[in-house]
FIZA-527738 format. One line per field, with one value per atom (N, C-alpha, C): residue number from 1; residue in one letter; atom name; x, y, z. Coordinates in Angstrom, 1 decimal. Layout:
N
gudren [NUM	...]
voba [A	...]
senu [CA	...]
c1 [X	...]
c2 [Y	...]
c3 [Z	...]
This chain:
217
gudren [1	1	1	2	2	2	3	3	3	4	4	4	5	5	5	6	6	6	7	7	7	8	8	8	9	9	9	10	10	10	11	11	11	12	12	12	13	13	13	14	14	14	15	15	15	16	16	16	17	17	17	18	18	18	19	19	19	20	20	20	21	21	21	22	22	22	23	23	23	24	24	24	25	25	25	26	26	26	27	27	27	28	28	28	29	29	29	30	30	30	31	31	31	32	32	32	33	33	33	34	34	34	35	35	35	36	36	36	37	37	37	38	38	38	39	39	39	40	40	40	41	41	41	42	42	42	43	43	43	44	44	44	45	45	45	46	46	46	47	47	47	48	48	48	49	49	49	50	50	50	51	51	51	52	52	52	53	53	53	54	54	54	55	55	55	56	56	56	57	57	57	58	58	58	59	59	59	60	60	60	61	61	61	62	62	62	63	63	63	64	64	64	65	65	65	66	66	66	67	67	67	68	68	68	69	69	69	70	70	70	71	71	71	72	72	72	73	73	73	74	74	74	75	75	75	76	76	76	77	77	77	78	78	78	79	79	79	80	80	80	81	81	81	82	82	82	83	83	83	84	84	84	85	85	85	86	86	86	87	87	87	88	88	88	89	89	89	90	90	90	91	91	91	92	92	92	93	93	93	94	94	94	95	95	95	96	96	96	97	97	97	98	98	98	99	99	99	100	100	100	101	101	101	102	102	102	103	103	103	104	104	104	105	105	105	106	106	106	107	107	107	108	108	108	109	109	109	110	110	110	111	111	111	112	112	112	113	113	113	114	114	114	115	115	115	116	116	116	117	117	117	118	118	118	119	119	119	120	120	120	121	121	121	122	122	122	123	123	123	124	124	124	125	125	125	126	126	126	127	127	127	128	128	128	129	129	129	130	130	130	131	131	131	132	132	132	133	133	133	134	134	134	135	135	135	136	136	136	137	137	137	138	138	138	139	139	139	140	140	140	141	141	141	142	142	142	143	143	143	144	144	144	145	145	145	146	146	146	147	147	147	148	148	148	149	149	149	150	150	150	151	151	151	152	152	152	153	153	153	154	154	154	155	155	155	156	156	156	157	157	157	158	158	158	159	159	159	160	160	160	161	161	161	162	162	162	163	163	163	164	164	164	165	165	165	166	166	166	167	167	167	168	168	168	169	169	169	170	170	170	171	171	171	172	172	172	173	173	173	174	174	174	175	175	175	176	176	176	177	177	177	178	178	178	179	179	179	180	180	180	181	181	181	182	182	182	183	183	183	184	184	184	185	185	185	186	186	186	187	187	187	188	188	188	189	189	189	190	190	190	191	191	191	192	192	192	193	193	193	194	194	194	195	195	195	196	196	196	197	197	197	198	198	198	199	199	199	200	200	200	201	201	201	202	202	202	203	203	203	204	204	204	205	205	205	206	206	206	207	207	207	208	208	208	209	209	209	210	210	210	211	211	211	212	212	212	213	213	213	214	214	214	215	215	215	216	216	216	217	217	217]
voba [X	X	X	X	X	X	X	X	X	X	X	X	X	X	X	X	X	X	X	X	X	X	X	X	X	X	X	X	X	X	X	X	X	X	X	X	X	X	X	X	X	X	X	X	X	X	X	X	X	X	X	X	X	X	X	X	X	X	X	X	X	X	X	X	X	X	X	X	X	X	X	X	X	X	X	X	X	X	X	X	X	X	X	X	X	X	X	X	X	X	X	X	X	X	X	X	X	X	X	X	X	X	X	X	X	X	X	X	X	X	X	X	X	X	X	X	X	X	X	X	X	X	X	X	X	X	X	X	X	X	X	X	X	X	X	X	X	X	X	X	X	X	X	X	X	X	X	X	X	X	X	X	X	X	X	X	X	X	X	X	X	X	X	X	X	X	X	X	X	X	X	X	X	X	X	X	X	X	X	X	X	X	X	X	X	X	X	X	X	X	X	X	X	X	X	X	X	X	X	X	X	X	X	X	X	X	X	X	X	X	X	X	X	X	X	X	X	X	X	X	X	X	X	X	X	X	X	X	X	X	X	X	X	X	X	X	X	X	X	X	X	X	X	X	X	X	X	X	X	X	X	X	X	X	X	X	X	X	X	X	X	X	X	X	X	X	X	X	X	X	X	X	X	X	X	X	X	X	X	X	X	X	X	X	X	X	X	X	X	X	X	X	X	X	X	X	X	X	X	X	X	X	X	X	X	X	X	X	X	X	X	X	X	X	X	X	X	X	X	X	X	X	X	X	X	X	X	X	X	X	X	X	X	X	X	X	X	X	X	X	X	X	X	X	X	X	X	X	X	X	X	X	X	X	X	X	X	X	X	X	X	X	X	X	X	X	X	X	X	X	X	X	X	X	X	X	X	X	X	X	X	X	X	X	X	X	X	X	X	X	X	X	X	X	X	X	X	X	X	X	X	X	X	X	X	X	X	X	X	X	X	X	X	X	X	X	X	X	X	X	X	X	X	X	X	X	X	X	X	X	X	X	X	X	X	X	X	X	X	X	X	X	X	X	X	X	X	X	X	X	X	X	X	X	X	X	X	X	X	X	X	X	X	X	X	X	X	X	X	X	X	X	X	X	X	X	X	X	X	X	X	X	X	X	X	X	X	X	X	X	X	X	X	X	X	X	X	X	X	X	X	X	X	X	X	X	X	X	X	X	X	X	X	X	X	X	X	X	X	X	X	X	X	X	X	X	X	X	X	X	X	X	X	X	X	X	X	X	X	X	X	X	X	X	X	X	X	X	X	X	X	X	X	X	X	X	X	X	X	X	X	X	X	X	X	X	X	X	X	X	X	X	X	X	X	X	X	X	X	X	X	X	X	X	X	X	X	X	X	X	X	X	X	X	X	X	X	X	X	X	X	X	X	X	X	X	X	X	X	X	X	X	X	X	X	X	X	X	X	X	X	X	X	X	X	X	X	X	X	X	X	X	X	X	X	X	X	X	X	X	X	X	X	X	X	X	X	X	X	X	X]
senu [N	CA	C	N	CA	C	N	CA	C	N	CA	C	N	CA	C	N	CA	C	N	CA	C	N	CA	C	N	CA	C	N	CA	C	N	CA	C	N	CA	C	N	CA	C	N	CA	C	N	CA	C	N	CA	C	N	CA	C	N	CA	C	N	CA	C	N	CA	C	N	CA	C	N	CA	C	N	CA	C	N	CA	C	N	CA	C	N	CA	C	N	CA	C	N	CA	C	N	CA	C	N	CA	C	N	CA	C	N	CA	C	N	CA	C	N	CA	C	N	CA	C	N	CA	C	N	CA	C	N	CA	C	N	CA	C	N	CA	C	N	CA	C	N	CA	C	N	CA	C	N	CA	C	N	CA	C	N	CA	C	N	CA	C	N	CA	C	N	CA	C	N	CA	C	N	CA	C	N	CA	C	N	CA	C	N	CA	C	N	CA	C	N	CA	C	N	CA	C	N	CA	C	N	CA	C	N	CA	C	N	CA	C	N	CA	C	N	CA	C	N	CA	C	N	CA	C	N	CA	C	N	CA	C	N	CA	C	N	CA	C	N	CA	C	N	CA	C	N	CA	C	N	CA	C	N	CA	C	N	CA	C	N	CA	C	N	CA	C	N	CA	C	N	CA	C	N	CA	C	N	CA	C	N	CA	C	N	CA	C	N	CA	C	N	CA	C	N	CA	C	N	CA	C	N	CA	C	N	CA	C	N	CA	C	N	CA	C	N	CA	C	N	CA	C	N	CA	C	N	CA	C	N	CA	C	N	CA	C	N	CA	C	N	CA	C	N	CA	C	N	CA	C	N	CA	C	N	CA	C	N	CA	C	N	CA	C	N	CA	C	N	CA	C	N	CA	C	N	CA	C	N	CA	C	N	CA	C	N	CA	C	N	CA	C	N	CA	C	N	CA	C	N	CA	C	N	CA	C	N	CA	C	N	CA	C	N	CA	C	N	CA	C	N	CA	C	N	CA	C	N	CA	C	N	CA	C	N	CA	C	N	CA	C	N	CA	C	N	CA	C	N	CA	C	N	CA	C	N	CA	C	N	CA	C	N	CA	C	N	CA	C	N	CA	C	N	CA	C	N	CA	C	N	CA	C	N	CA	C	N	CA	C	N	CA	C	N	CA	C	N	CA	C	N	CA	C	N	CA	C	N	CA	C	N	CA	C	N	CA	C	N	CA	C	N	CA	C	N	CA	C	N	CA	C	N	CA	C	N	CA	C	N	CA	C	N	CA	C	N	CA	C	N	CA	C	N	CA	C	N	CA	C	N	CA	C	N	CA	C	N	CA	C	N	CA	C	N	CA	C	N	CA	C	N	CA	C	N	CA	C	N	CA	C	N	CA	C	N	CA	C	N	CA	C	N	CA	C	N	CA	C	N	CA	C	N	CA	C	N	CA	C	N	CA	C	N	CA	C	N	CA	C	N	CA	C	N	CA	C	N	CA	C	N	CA	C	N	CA	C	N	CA	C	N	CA	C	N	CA	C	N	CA	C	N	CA	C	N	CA	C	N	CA	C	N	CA	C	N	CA	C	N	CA	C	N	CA	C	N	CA	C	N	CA	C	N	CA	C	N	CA	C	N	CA	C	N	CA	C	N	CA	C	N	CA	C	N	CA	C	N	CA	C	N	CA	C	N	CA	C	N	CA	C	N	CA	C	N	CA	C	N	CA	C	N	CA	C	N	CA	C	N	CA	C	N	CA	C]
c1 [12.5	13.2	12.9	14.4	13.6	13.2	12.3	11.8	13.1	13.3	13.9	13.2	13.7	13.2	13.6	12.7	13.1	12.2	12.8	11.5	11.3	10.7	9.9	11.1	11.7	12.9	14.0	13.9	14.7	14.7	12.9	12.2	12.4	12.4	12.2	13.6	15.0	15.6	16.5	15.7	15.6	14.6	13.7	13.0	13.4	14.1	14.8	15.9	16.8	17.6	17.0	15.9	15.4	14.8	14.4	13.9	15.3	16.5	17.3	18.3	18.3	19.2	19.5	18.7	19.2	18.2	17.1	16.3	15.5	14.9	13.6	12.0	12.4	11.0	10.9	10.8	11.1	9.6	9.5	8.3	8.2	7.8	8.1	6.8	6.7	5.4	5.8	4.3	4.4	2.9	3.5	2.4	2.4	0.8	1.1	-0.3	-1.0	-2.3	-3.1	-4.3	-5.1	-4.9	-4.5	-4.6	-2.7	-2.0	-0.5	-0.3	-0.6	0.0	0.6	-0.1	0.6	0.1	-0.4	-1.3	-0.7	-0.5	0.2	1.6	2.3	4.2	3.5	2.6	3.3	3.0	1.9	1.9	2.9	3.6	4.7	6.4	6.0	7.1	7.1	5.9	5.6	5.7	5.2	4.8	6.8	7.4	8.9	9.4	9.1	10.1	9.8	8.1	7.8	7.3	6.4	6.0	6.3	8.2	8.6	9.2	9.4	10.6	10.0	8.1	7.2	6.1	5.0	3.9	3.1	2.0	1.5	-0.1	0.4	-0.8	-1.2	-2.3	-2.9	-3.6	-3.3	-3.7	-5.3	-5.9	-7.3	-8.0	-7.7	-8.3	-8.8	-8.5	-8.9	-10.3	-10.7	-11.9	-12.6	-13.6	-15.1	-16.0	-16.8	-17.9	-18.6	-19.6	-20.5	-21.1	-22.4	-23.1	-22.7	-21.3	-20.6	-20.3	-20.4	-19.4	-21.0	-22.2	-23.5	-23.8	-23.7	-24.2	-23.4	-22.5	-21.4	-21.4	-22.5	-22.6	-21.2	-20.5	-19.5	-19.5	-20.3	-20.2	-19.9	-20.5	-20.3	-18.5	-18.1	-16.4	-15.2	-16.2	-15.5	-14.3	-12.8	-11.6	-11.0	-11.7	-11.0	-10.3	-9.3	-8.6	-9.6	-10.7	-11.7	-12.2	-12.2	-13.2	-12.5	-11.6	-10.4	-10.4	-10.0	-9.8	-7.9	-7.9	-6.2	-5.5	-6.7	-5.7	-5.8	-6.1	-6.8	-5.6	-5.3	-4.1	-2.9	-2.6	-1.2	-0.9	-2.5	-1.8	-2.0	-2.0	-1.7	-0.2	0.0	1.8	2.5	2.0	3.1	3.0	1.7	1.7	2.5	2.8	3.4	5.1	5.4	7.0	7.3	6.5	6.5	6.6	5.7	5.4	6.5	7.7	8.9	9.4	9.3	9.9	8.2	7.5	5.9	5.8	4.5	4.3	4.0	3.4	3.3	1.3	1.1	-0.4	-0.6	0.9	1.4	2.0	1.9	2.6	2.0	0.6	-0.1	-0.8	-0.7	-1.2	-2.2	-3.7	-4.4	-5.0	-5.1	-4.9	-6.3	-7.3	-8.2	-7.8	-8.8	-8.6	-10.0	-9.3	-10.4	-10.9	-12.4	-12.6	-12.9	-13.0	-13.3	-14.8	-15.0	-15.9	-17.2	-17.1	-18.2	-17.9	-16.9	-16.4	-16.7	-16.1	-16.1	-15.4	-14.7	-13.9	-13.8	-12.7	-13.6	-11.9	-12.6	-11.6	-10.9	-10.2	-9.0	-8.8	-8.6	-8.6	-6.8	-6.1	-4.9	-3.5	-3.0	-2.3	-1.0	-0.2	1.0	1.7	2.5	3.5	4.3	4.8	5.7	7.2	7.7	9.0	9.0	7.9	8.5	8.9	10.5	10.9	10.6	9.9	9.6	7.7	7.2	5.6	5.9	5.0	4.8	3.3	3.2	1.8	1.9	0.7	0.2	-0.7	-0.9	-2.0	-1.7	-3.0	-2.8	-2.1	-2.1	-2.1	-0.8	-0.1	1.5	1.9	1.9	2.8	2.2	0.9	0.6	0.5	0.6	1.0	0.1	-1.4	-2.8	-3.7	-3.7	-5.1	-4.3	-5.2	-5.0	-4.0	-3.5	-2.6	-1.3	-0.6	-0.1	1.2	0.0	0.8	1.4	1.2	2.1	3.8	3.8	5.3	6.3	7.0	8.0	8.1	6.6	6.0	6.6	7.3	7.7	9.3	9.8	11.3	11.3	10.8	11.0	9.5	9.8	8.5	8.7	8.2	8.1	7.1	7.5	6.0	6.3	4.8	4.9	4.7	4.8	4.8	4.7	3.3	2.7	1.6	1.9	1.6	-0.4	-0.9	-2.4	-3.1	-2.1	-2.9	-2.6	-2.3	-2.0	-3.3	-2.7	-3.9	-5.3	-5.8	-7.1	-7.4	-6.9	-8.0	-8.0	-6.7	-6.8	-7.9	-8.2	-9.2	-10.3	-10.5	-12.1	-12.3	-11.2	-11.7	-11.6	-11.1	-11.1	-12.6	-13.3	-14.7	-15.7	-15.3	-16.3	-15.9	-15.3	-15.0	-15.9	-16.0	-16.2	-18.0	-18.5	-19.9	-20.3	-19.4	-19.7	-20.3	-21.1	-21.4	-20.0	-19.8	-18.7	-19.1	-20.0	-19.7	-19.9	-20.3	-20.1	-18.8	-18.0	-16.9	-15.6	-16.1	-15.4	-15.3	-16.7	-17.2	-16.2	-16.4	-16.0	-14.1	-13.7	-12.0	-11.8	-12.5	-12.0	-12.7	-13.2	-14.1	-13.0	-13.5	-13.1	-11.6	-11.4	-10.0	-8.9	-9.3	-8.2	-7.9	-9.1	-9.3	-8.2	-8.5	-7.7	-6.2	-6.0	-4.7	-3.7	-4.5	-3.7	-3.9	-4.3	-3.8	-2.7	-2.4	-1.8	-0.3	-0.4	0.9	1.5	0.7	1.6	2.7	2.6	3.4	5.0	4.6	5.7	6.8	7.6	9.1	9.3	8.5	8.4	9.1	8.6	9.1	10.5	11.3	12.5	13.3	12.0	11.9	11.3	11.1	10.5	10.6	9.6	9.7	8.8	9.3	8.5	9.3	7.9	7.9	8.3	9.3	9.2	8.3	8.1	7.5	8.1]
c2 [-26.0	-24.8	-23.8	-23.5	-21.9	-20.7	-20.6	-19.1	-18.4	-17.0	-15.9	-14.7	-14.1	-12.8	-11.6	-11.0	-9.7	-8.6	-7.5	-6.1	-6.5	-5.1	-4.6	-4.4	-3.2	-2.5	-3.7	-4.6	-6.0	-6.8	-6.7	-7.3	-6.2	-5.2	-4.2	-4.0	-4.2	-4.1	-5.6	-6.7	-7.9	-8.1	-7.5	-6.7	-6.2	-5.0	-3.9	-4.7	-5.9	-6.6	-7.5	-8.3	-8.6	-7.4	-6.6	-5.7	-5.3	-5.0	-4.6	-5.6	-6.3	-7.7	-7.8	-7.4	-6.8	-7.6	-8.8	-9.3	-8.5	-8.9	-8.5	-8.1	-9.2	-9.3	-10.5	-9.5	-10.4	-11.0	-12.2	-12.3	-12.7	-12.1	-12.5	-12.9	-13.8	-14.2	-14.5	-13.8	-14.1	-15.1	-16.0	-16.9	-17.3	-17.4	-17.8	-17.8	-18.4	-18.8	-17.1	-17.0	-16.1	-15.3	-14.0	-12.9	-13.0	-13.4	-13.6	-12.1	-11.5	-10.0	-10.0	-11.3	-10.5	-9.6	-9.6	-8.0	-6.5	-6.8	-5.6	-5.5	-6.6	-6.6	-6.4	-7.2	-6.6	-5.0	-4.5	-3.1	-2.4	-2.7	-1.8	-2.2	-3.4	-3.4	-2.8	-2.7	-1.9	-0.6	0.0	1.4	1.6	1.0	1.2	1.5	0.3	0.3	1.7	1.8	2.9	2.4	2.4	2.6	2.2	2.7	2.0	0.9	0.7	-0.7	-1.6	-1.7	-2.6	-2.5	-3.2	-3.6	-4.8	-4.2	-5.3	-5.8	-7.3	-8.4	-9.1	-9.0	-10.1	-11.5	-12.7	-13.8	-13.5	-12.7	-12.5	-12.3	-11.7	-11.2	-12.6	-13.6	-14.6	-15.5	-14.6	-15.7	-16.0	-17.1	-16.3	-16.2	-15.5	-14.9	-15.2	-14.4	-15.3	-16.0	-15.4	-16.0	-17.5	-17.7	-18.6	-19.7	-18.9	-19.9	-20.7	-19.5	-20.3	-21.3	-21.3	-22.2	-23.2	-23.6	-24.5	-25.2	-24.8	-25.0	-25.0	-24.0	-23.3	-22.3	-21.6	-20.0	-20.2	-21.3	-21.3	-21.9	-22.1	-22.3	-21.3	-20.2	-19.0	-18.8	-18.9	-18.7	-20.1	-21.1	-22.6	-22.6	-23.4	-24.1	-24.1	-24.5	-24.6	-23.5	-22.0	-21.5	-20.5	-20.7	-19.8	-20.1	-19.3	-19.8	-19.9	-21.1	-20.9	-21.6	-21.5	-21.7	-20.3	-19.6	-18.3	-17.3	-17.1	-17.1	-17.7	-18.4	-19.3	-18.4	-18.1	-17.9	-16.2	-15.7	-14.2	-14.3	-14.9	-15.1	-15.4	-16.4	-16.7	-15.7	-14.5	-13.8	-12.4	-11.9	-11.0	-11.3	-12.5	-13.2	-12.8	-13.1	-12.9	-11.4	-11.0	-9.2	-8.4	-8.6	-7.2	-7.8	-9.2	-9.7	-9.6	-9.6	-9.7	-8.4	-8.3	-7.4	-6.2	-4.8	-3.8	-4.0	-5.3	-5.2	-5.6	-5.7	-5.7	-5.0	-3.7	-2.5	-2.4	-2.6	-2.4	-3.6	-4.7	-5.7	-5.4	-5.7	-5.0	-6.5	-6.8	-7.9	-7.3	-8.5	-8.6	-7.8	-7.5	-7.3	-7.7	-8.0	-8.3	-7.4	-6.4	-5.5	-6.3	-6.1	-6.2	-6.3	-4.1	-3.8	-4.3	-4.9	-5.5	-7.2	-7.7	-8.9	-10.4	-9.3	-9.8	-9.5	-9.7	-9.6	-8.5	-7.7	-6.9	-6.8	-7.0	-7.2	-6.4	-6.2	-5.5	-3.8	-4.3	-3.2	-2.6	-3.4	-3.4	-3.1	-2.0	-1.9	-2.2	-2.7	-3.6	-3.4	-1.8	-1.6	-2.3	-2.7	-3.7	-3.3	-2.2	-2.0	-1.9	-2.0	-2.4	-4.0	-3.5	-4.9	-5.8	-6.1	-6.6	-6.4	-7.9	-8.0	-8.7	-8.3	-8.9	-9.5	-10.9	-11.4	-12.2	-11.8	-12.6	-13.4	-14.5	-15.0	-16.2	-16.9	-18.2	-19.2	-19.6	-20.7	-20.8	-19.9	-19.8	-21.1	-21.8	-22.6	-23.9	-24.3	-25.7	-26.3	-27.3	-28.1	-29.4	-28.9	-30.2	-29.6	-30.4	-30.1	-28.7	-27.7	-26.9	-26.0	-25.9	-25.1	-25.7	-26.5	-27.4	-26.6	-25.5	-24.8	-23.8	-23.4	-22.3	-22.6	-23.9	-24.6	-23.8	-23.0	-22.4	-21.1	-20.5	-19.3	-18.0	-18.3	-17.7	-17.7	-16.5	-16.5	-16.7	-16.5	-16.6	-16.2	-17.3	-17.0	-16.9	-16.4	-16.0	-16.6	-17.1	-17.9	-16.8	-16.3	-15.4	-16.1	-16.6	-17.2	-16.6	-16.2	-15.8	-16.8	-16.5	-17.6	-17.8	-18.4	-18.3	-17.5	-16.9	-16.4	-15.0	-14.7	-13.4	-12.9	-14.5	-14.4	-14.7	-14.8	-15.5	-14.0	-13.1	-11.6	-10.8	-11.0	-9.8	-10.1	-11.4	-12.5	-11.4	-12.1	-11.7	-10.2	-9.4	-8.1	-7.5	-8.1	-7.9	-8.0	-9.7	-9.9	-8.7	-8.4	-7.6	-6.3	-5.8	-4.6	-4.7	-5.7	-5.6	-6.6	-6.8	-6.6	-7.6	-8.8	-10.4	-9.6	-10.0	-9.7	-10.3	-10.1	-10.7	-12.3	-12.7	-14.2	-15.0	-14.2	-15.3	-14.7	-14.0	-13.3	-14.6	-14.5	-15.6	-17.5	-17.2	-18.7	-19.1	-17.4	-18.0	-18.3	-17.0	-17.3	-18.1	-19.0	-20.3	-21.9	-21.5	-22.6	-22.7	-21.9	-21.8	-21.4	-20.5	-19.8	-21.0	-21.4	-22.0	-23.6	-23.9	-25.7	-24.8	-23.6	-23.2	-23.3	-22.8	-22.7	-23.7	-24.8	-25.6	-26.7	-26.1	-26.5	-25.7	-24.3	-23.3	-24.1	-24.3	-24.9	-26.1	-26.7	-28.1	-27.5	-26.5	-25.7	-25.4	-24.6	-24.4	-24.4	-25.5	-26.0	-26.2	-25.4	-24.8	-23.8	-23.2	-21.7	-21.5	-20.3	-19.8	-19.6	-18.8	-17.9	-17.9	-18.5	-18.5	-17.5	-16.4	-15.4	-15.1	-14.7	-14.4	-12.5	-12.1	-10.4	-9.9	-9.3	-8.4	-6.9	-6.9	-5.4	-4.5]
c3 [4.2	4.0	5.2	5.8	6.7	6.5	7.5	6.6	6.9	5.9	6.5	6.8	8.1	8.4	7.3	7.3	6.3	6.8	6.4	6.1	5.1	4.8	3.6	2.6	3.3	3.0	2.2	3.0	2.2	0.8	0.9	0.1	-1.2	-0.7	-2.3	-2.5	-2.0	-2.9	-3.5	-2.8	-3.6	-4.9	-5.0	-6.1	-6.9	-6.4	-7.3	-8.5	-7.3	-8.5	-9.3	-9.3	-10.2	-11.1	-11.1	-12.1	-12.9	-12.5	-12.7	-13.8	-13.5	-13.8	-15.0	-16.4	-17.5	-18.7	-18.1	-18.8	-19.3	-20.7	-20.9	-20.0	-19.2	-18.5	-17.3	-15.9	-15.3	-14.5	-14.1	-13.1	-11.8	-11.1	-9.1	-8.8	-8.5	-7.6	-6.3	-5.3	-4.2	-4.1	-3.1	-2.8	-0.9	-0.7	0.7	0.8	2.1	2.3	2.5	2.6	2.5	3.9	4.0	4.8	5.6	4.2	4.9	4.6	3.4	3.4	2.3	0.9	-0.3	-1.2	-0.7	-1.7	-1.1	0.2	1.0	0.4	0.6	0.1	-1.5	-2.4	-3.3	-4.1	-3.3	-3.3	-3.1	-1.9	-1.3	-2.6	-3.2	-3.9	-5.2	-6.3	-6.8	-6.7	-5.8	-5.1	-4.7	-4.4	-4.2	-5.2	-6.1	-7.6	-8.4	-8.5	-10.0	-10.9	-11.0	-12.4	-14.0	-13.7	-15.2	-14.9	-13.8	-13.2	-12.9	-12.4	-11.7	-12.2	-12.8	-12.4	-11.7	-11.0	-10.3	-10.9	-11.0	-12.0	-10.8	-10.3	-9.3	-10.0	-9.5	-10.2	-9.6	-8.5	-8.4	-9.4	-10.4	-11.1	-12.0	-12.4	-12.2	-11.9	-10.9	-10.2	-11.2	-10.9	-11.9	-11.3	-12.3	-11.6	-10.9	-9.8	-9.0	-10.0	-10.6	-12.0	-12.4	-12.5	-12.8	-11.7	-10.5	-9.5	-9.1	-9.3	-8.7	-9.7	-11.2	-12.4	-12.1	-11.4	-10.7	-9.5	-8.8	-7.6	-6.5	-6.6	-6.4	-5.2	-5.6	-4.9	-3.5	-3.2	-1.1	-1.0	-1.9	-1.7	-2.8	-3.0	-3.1	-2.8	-3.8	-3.0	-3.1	-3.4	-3.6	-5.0	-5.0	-6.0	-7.8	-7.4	-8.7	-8.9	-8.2	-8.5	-9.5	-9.8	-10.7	-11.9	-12.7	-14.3	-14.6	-13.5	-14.0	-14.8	-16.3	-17.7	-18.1	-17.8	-18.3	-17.7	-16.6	-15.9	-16.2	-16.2	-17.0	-18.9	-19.5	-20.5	-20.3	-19.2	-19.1	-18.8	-18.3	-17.9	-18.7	-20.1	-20.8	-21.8	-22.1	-23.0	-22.4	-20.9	-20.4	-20.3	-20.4	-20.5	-22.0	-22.7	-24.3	-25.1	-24.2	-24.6	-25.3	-24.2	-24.4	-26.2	-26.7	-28.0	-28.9	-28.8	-29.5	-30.3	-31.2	-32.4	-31.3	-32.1	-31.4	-31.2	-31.7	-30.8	-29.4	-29.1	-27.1	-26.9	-27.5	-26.6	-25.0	-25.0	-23.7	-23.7	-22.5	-22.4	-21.0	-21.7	-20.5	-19.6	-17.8	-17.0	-17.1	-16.0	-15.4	-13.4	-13.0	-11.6	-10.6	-9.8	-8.8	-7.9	-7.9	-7.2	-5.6	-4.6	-3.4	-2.9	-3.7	-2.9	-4.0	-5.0	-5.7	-6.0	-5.1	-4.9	-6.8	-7.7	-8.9	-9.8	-10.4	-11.2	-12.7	-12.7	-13.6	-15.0	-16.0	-17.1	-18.1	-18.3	-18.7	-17.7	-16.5	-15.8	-15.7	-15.5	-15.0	-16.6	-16.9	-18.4	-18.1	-18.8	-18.6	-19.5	-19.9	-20.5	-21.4	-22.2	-22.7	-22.1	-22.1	-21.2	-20.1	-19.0	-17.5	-17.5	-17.2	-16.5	-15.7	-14.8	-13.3	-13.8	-13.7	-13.7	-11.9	-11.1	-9.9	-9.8	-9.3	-9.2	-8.4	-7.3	-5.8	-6.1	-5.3	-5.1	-4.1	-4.1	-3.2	-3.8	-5.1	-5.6	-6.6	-6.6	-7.6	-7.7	-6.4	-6.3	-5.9	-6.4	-6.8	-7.9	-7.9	-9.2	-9.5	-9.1	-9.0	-10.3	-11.4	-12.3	-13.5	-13.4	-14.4	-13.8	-12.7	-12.2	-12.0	-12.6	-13.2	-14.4	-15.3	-16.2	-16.0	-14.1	-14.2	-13.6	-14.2	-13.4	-15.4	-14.0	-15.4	-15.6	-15.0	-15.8	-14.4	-13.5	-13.0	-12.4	-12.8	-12.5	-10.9	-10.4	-8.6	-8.0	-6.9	-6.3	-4.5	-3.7	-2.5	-2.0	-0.6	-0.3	1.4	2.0	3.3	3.9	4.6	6.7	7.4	7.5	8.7	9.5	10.9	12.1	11.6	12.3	12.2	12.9	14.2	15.2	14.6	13.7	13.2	12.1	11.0	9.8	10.0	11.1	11.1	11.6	12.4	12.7	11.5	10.8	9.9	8.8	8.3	7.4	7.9	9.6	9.9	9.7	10.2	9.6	8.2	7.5	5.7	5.6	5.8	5.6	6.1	7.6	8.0	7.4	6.8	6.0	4.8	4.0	3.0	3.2	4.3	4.2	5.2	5.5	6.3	7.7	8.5	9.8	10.5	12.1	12.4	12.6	12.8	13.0	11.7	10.1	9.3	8.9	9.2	9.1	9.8	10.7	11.6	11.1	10.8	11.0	9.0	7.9	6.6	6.6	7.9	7.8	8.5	9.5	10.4	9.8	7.9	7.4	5.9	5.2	4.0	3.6	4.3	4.2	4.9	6.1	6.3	5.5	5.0	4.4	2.9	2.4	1.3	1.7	2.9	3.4	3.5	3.6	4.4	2.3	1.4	0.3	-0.2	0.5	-0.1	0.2	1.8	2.8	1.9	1.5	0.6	-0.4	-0.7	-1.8	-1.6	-0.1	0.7	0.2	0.0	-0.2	-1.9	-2.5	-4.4	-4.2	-3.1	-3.0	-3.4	-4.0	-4.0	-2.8	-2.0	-0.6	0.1	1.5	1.9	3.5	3.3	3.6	5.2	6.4	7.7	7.6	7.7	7.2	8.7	8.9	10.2	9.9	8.7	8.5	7.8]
């Protein structure tokens, strides 16, 4: 599939018609390898729509815990495929698909979020209306179909995969890390180790996509 060029501006009123479209409840996922920019798009499409029209569900929210990833012998592949709870995820999606027709103990469905700057996961942070049409949810992994991530085939009305080059996503990686505490060379050494061995599981997905999307901005 080719990518297409788009803005932002494009993207949000391809957005707008899904929110609009006259469903109960619609779901967009964007998917693409780490530091493509969907946490950026899907802020900006949220932050476009409003409030009653959009909310935004990050599958980060997800991870588990260090505690958890170290009792696993995990923690040094932080960000891999296993280190997620993506049955746990899957049944946030089928319970947010379900919501707008469910009892009134889902008037407010509250998500998990993933903070940054304490790099863990913190739960029921994110509240999820039952009348906004349009749930939007990013992550790496929408769009594989290995193991437990397997149940989210279905669970999304359309998904977006970003295409961005490497020589783009590998600086913005290293400065995310060093923002949030990595010196620059384990900053470097974790987005030219980890990140990209994730990515290039992300890339197999590719041609799942609805859309596959190269952002002009």
């Amino acid at each position: 599939m080719d990518a297409l060029r788009a803005s932002t501006a494009d993207l949000v009123a391809r957005a707008a018609a899904l929110a609009d479209r006259g469903d109960p409840r619609t779901v967009l996922g964007l998917a693409g390898p780490p530091g493509a920019g969907k946490s950026t798009l899907a802020a900006a499409l949220v932050d476009a729509l409003g409030p009653r029209r959009a909310v935004l569900v990050p599958m980060d929210g997800f991870h588990l815990a260090d505690a958890v990833l170290g009792a696993l012998g995990r923690r040094g592949r932080k960000g891999a495929p296993d280190t997620f709870d993506a049955g746990g995820y899957a049944a946030l999606l089928r319970r947010l698909r379900a919501q707008p027709d469910a009892g009134p103990e889902d008037d407010v469905v509250y998500a998990p979020e993933f903070r940054r700057e304490i790099e863990e996961p913190v739960g029921s942070a994110l509240p999820v209306p039952r009348d906004v049409p349009l749930v939007v949810t990013e992550g790496n992994y929408l769009l594989l179909r290995e193991g437990p991530w397997a149940a989210l085939e279905g669970l999304l009305d359309e998904t977006w995969y970003l295409e961005v080059p490497p020589a783009v996503r590998l600086p913005r990686l290293v400065a995310r890390h060093e923002r949030f505490g990595r010196d620059p060379e384990a900053a470097r050494a974790w987005a030219g180790g980890s990140d990209e061995a994730n990515a290039r599981v992300v890339a197999a997905g590719r041609d799942r996509a609805d859309l596959v999307v190269a952002l002009d901005g």
